[in-house]
N, C-alpha and C positions, 0 to 999 in steps of 0.2 A: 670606430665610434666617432661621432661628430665631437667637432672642441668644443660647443657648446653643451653638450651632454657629458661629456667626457668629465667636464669642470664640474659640473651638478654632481656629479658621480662619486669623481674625489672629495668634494667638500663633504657631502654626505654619509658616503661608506664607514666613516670611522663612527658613526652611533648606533651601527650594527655589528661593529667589530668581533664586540664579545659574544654573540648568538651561536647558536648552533650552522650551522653550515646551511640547513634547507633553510635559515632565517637572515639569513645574512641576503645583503642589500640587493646583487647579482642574482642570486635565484629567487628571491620576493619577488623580482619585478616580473621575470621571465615567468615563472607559474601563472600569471595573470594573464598572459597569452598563450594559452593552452592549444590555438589552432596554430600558430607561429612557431611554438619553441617545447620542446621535449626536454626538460632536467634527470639526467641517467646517472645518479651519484653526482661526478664532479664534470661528467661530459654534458657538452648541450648540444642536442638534435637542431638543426632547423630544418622545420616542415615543410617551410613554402618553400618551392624549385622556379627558379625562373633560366631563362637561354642567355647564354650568354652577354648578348649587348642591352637586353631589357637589365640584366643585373649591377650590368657596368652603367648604365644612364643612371640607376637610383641611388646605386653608391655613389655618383658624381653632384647627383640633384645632394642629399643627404650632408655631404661634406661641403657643398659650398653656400645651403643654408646654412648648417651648425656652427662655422667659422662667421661667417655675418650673422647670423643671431649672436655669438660672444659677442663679438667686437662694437654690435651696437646697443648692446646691453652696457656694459664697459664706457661707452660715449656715456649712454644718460645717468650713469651711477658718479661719474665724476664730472661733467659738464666738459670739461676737456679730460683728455685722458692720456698722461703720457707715460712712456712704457720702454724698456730696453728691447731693441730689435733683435736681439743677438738672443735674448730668451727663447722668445718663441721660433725662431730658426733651427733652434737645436733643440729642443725640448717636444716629444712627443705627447696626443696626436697632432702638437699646432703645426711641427715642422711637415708632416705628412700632407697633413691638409693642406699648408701654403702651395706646396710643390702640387697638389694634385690642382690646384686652383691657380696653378700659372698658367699662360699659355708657352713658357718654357719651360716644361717639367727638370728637364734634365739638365739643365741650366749648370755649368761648373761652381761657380761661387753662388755658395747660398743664403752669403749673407745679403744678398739681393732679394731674397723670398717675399720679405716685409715690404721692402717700396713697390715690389714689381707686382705683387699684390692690391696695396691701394691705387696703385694707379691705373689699375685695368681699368676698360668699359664697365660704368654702373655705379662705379666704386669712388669713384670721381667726385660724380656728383652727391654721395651720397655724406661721405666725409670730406671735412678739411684734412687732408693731412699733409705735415711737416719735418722734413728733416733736420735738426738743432745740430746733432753731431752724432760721431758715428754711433753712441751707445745711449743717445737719445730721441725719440721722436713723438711727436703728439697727436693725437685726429680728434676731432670735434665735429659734429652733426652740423653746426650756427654755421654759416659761412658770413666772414667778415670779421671772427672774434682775432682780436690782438692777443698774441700771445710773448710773455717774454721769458729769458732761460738765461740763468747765471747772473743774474743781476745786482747790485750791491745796493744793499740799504740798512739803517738803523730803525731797533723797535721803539716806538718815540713813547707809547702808552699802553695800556692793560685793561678792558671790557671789565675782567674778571680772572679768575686763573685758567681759564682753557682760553681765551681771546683777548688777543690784543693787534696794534696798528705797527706797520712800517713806513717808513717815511724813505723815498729815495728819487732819485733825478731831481726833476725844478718843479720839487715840493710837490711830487703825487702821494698817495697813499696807501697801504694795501693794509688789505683785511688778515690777520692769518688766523689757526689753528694752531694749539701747543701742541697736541697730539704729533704732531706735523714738524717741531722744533726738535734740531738735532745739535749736539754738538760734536766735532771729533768722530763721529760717525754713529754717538751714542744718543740714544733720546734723552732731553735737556729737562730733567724737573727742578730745575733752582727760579730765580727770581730772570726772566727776562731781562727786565731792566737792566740786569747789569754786563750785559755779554757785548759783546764788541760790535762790530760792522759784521754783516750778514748778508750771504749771497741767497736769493729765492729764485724759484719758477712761479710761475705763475699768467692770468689772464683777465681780460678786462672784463668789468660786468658794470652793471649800469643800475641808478637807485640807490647807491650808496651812501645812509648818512645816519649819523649817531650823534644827538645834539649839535655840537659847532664844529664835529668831526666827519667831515664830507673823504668820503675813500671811495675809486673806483676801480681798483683790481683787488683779486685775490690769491693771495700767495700761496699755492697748494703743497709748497715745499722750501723750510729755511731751514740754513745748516749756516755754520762757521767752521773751517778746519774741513777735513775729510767729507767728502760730498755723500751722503745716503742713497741708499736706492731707488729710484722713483714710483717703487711698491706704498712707501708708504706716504706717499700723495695726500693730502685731506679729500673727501667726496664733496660733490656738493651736497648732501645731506647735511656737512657740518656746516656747510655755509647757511644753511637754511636753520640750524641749528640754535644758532648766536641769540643771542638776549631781545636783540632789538627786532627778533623774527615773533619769540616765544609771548612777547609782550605786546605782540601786535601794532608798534609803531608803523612798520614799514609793509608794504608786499613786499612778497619773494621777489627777490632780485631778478636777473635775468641775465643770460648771454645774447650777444647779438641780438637782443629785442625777444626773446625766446624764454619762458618761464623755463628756468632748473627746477627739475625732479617735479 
């Protein structure tokens, strides 16, 4: 199954959990292809035959759209999107897919899959991607976005209770997401304000301003203590979300000169 279908599948499948078996998510969909696919109880027929290299070329077309439709879907839901490589390396069908879309399948280390992946023919240009560290890395559609990772900064002020400002280097400022606030490795619901210095990811976007509160990054990730997983990223959704979007002060910001979302 393609990772992009694959992912559709899993998210999905659990709000037919409780049905009866011919209702459940897997054979609703197949019954609908009735010249394609046969449902025999729990066995499923497929009808159409093809020779062997016509089946190996579709299976190959199949898996290396489904892997780029995730991953650019992924781009535009987060504006940058950063991710542990080590995930989809080992986790099926992405590992499967990487490997079938190397030009070294058989490659011994595979924890190479991820970079030797973006960086093929096509992929290049299609993505910025980045390696931060071994169990970090980001791709972004914009090419030219600054991106930064592990960075140290103080929350200076508060939008509201889900948004507030970081202030760090020689007085830049970033946007963030409470959603997005961890501490210890736990998500942070107390008062911002009062938490210590604060490491973020995060990347530059342009338009940034809140009355006399001018910020050009956004911090998609701040923790103190035990660093979180980079799952739970803010999207730019939320960015597009903030107060000074919903009020119509500002346009939608942008990456590398590129409207988000």
């Amino acid at each position: 199954m393609p990772a992009n279908a694959a992912a559709w599948y899993m998210a999905k499948r659990k709000f037919y959990i409780n049905q009866s078996f011919d209702q459940q998510l897997l054979p609703f969909l197949l019954k609908k292809y009735p010249e394609k696919f046969k449902v025999m109880g729990t066995q499923v027929i497929f009808l159409e035959v093809f020779n062997q290299e016509v089946a190996k070329n579709k299976l190959k077309y199949l898996v290396q759209y489904g892997l780029n439709a995730y991953f650019s879907h992924k781009s535009d839901e987060y504006g940058v999107y950063f991710f542990d490589p080590f995930y989809y390396e080992n986790t099926e069908p992405f590992h499967e897919s990487l490997r079938q879309c190397s030009s070294r399948p058989n490659m011994a280390n595979k924890s190479k899959l991820v970079t030797s992946y973006f960086n093929s023919a096509g992929l290049k240009d299609q993505f910025k991607f980045q390696q931060h560290s071994a169990y970090l890395v980001s791709i972004c559609k914009q090419p030219g976005v600054k991106i930064i990772t592990n960075t140290t900064g103080v929350i200076i002020s508060m939008i509201n209770n889900q948004y507030g400002f970081i202030k760090f280097g020689s007085g830049e400022t970033a946007l963030f997401c409470c959603k997005s606030l961890f501490k210890d490795g736990w998500q942070f619901s107390g008062d911002p304000l009062k938490l210590p210095a604060m490491k973020f990811d995060g990347y530059q976007i342009t338009g940034g301003v809140r009355g006399d509160q001018a910020y050009s990054w956004y911090a998609v990730l701040v923790w103190c203590g035990r660093r979180p997983s980079p799952k739970f990223c803010s999207t730019a959704e939320d960015l597009n979300s903030t107060p000074v979007f919903r009020e119509g002060r500002l346009q939608r910001l942008t990456v590398g000169g590129s409207p988000i979302m």
